[in-house]
C-alpha positions as CSV (number, residue, x, y, z in Angstrom):
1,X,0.1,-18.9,-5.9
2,X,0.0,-15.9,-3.4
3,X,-2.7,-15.7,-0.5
4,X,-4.9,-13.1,-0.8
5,X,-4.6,-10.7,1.9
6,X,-7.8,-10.8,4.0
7,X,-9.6,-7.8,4.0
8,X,-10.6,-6.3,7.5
9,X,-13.1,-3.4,8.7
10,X,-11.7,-1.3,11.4
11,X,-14.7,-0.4,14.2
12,X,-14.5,3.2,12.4
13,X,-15.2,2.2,9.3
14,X,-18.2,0.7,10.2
15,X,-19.2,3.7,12.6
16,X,-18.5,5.3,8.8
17,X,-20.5,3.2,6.9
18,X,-23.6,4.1,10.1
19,X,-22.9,7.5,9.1
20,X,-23.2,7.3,5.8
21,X,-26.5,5.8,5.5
22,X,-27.5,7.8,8.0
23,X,-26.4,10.9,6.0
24,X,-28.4,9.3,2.6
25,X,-31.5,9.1,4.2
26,X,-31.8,12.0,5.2
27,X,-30.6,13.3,1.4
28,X,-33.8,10.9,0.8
29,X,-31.5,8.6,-1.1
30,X,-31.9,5.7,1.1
31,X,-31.2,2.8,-2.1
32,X,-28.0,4.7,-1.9
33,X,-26.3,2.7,0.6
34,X,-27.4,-0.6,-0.5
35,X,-25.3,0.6,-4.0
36,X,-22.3,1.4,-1.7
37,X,-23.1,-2.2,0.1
38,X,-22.9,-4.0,-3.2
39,X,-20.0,-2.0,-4.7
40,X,-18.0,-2.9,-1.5
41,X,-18.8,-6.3,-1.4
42,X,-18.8,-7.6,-5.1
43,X,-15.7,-4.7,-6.3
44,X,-13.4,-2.7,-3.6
45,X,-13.5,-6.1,-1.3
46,X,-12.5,-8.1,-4.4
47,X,-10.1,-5.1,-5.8
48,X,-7.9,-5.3,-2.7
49,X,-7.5,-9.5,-1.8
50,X,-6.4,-9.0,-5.9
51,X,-4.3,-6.2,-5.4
52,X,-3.9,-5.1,-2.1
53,X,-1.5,-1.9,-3.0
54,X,-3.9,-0.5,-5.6
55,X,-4.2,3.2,-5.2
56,X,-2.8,6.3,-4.6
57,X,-0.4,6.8,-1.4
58,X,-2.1,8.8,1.3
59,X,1.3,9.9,2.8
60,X,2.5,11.3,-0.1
61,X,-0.2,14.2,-0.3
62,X,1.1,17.7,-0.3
63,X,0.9,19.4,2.8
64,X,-0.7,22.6,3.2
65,X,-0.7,23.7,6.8
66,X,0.7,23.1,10.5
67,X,-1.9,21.4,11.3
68,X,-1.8,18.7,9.2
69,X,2.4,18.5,8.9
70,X,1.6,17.6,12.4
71,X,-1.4,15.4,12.3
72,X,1.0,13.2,9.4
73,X,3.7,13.2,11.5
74,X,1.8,11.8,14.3
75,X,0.1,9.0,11.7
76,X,3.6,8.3,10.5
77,X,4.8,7.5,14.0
78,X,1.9,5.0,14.7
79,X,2.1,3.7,11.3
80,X,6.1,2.5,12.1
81,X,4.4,0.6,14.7
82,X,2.6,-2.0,12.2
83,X,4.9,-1.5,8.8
84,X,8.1,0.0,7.6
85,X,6.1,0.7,4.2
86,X,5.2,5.0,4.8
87,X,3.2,3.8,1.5
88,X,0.7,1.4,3.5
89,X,-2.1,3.7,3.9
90,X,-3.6,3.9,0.5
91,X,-6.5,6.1,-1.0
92,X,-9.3,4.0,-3.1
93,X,-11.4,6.3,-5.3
94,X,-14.8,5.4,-5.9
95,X,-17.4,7.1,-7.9
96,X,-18.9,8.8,-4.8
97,X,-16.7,7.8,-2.2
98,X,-13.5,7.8,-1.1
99,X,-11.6,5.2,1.4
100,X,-8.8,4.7,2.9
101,X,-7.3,1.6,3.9
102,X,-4.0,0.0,5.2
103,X,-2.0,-2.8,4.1
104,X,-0.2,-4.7,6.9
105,X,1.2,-8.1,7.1
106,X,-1.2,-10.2,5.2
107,X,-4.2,-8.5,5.9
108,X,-6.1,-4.5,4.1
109,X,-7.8,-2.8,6.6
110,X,-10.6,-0.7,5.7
111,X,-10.1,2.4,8.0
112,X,-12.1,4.9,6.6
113,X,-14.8,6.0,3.8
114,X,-17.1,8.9,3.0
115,X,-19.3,10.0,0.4
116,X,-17.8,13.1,-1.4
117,X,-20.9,15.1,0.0
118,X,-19.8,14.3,3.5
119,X,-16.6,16.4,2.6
120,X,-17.7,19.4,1.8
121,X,-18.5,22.5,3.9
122,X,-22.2,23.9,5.3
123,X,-21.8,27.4,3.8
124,X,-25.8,27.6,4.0
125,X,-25.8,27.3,7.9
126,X,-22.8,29.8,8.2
127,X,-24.9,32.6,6.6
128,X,-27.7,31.7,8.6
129,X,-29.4,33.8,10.9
């Protein structure tokens, strides 16, 4: 049988994690984050030592400006570095989250993870006065 691959939190996924808790208290959904806790531990965690490649390719996203061609360009550069796979850096799904994560040697590392709130735009405080 196969080692599992040890699963790994980068220092910016944590500094995610801060910020997401952060960001459900102040939506006064503070039990929130102890959810995500439990989800990560006793699901994703699991999930990926299981099946370490399981969802979609990040690279493969369509691009849709300059600024990312060259932002994916740069990640692909540092990603030859630790893998010939351009498919390492995977997207996991969640309910109300999405993280990313890389696989490398034997290991996943959790690189980053936000709540789908966190992704969208402040149109309030653009019309502002």
């Amino acid at each position: 049988m196969a080692k599992k691959p040890a699963v790994k939190f980068t220092a910016n996924f944590e500094r995610n994690l801060e910020d997401i808790e952060q960001f459900l208290i102040e939506a006064e959904a503070p039990k929130a984050f102890d959810g995500l806790l439990d989800e990560l531990l006793e699901t994703v965690i699991p999930n990926l030592e299981r099946f370490p490649k399981m969802g979609r390719p990040f690279m493969r996203r369509q691009v849709h400006s300059v600024e990312v061609t060259n932002a994916v360009d740069a990640l692909t550069k540092r990603l030859a570095v630790l893998t010939a796979d351009p498919d390492a850096i995977r997207e996991y799904v969640l309910k109300h989250y999405l993280l990313l994560c890389a696989v490398a040697d034997e290991a996943v590392y959790l690189l980053s993870i936000r709540h789908h709130r966190q992704l969208s735009f402040d149109f309030e405080g653009h019309w502002s006065p």
